[in-house]
C-alpha angles and dihedrals in degrees: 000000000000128000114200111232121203114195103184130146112234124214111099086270140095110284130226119278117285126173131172110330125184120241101209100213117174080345098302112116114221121201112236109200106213121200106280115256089248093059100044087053083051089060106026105051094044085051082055100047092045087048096051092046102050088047089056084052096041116022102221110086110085098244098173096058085048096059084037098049084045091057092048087057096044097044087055087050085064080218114135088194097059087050086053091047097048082050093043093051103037101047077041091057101034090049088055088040091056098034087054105049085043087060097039087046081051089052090046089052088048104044113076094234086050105217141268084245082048095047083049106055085049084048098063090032105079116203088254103055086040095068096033083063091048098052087048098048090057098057092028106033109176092000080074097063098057087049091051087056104055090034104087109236089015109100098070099047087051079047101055090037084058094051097051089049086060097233114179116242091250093063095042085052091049095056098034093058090080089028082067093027090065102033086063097056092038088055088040094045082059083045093059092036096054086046102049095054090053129052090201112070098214086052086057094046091052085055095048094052098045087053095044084050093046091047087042086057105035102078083043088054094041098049084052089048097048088045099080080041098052094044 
């Protein structure tokens, strides 16, 4: 009798080299053959891409523990190309989400019926932190966008602030390439962090994820902390 045995790293993201393992079964061994490594990058890093892109179009999907999750794979590859390739595709596929939800939210201001891209992006961005972005934007123009990026829950707000003060598609693209740029290496750096405590990957991806989801609450907690205070 043989048992099939999977060996894959979870995570959304390309697993560790594997090649052909032996399933000892009644003390004969039985070569398993794996998906080659190549196979497994040529998956992994365009799911990646395609995740990360559709998180920067529909916030939902935890981006950051994506990236993060990614650079605790590739650091335990030991392989400084696949850490170049998570940065490169994640800061690649959050820049065209962003540019792309920026243009649809433009077509939205401009069109009499508005757009549901348009309703979104005013739905995550609460009258508050709206004008909080605004009032930003004017004394700190582009410097605003990188910030926005790295705040959690505060990209849309900047968005929509740059929307209603009717910036063209060629400035917002201008200030959201190291807004990504450095998204991408903050969420790698956790990534590395997280790898480089634990020997098993899975251990370091568990880590990522718990502190992207602890930095993703906590301004969340703070603000409902500070609100009895304040009043």
């Amino acid at each position: 009798m043989i048992l099939p045995v999977a060996l894959v790293q979870t995570a959304g993201v390309p697993p560790l080299a594997l090649s052909t393992v032996s399933a000892v079964v009644s003390g004969v061994a039985v070569p398993l053959t794996v998906v080659p490594d190549t196979t497994q990058q040529a998956i992994g890093y365009p799911s990646l891409f395609l995740l990360v892109l559709i998180g920067a179009l529909v916030p939902v999907v935890p981006t950051g523990a994506l990236v993060s999750s990614a650079a605790v794979v590739a650091f335990h590859r030991t392989a400084p190309v696949s850490m170049a390739l998570v940065f490169a595709t994640a800061a690649l596929a959050a820049f065209l989400g962003d540019v792309a939800l920026y243009w649809l939210g433009r077509r939205g201001m401009r069109s009499r019926n508005g757009s549901r891209w348009l309703e979104a992006i005013r739905a995550r961005a609460p009258e508050d932190r709206l004008a909080q972005a605004q009032g930003k934007l004017a004394d700190h123009d582009v410097t605003v966008l990188v910030l926005s990026r790295l705040v959690p829950a505060g990209r849309l707000p900047v968005m929509l602030a740059c929307l209603i003060a009717e910036w063209p598609v060629r400035r917002f693209v201008r200030g959201n390439l190291p807004a990504c740029l450095a998204w991408a290496a903050t969420y790698q750096l956790i990534g590395v962090l997280g790898g480089s405590l634990f020997d098993e990957p899975w251990q370091g991806v568990l880590a990522a994820i718990v502190l992207t989801v602890l930095i993703s609450v906590a301004p969340g907690v703070w603000r409902h902390l500070r609100g009895p205070a304040a009043s």
